[in-house]
C-alpha positions in Angstrom: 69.6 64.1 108.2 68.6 61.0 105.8 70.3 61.3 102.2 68.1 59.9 99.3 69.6 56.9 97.5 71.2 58.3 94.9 72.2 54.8 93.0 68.3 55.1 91.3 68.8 59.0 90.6 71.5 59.3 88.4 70.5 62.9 87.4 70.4 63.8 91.2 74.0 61.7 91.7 75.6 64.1 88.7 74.0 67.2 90.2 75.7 66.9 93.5 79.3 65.5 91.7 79.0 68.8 90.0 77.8 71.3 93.1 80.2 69.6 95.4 83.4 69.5 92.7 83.4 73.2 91.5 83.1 73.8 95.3 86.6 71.6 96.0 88.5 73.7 93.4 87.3 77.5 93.1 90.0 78.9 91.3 88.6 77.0 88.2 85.4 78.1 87.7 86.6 82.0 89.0 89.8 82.0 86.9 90.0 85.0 84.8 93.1 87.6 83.6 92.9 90.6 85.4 94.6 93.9 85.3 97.0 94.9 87.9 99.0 97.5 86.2 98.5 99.6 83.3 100.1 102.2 81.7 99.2 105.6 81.3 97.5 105.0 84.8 93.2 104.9 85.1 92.2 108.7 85.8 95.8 110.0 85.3 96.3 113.5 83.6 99.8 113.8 81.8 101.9 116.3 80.9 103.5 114.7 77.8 101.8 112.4 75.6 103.0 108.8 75.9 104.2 106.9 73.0 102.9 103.7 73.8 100.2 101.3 76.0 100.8 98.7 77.9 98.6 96.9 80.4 99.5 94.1 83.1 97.4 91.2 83.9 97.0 88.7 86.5 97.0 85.9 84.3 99.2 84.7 81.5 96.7 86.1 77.9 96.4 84.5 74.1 97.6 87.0 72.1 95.6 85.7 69.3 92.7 87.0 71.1 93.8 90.3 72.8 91.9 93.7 72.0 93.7 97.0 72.5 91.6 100.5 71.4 93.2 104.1 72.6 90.3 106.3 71.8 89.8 110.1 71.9 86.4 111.7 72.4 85.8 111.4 68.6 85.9 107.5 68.4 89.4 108.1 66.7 91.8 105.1 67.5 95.1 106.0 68.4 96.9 102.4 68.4 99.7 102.6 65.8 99.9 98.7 65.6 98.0 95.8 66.3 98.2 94.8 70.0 101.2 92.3 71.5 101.7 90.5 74.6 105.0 90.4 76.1 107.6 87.2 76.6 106.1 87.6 80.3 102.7 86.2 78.9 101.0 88.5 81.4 101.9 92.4 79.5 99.3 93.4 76.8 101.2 96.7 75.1 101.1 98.8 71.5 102.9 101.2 70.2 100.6 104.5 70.1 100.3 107.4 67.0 101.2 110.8 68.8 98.3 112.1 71.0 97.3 116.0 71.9 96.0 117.3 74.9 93.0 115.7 75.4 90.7 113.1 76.7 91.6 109.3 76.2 89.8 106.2 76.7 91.5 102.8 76.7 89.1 99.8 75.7 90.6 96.1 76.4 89.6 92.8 75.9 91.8 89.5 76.4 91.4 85.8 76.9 93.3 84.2 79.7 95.6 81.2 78.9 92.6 79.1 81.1 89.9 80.1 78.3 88.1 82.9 80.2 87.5 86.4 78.5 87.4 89.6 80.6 87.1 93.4 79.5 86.8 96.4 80.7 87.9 100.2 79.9 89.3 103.2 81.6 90.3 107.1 81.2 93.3 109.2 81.0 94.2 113.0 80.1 96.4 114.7 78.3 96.5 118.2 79.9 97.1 121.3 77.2 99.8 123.6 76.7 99.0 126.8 78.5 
C-alpha cells in the first residue's frame, strides 16, 4: 500500500489527525450521562404515591442545566420544586406534589460535566384504591 504525501495536502494531513485521534480515545467523542437508576422504577405500578423523584446517572450532571417533568395523562406537572442534583454529582431528584392513582410520565434532560446533553423519558403507575 503506497500512502500519498501528505506534506502538500494539508486538508488530507488534518483529516487523518482527526479520523485516527477520536479513534485513539473513544470515550471522548461517546461520553454522555446516562441513567442507571431511577426512582419510582420505568414500568413500575405502586401502591402508595411517592413523595419525591430522583434519577441516577452514569456521569457526574450540571445542575444549571438539568430538566425534571413528572406528568400525568393531562400534561399536569407534578414537580413541587425545581430539580437538584445531589453532593454525588451523579443523582438528579425533586421533591414531588401528592399524586393519585394514575398514570405518570417522567421527562428528563441533563448535561453531563463533559458538555454532552442526553434525554429521554419513561412510565410509571399509581394503581387505585379498590
Amino acid at each position: 500500500m503506497v500512502l500519498p504525501n501528505l506534506s502538500t495536502k494539508p486538508v488530507a494531513t488534518l483529516c487523518l489527525i482527526l479520523v485516527f485521534g477520536l479513534g485513539a480515545f473513544p470515550g471522548i467523542a461517546a461520553a454522555h450521562a446516562y441513567p442507571t437508576r431511577e426512582y419510582p422504577k420505568a414500568k413500575s405500578v405502586l401502591t402508595e404515591a411517592p413523595t419525591k423523584i430522583a434519577i441516577s446517572f452514569d456521569d457526574p450532571v450540571e445542575a444549571s442545566f438539568a430538566r425534571l417533568q413528572v406528568l400525568n395523562d393531562m400534561n399536569t406537572d407534578f414537580v413541587a420544586a425545581a430539580p437538584r442534583v445531589e453532593s454525588d454529582r451523579l443523582t438528579l431528584s425533586a421533591p414531588l406534589k401528592r399524586l393519585s392513582p394514575g398514570s405518570y410520565r417522567v421527562i428528563w434532560s441533563v448535561l453531563a460535566e463533559d458538555g454532552h446533553r442526553t434525554k429521554g423519558s419513561y412510565t410509571f403507575k399509581i394503581a387505585g384504591t379498590n
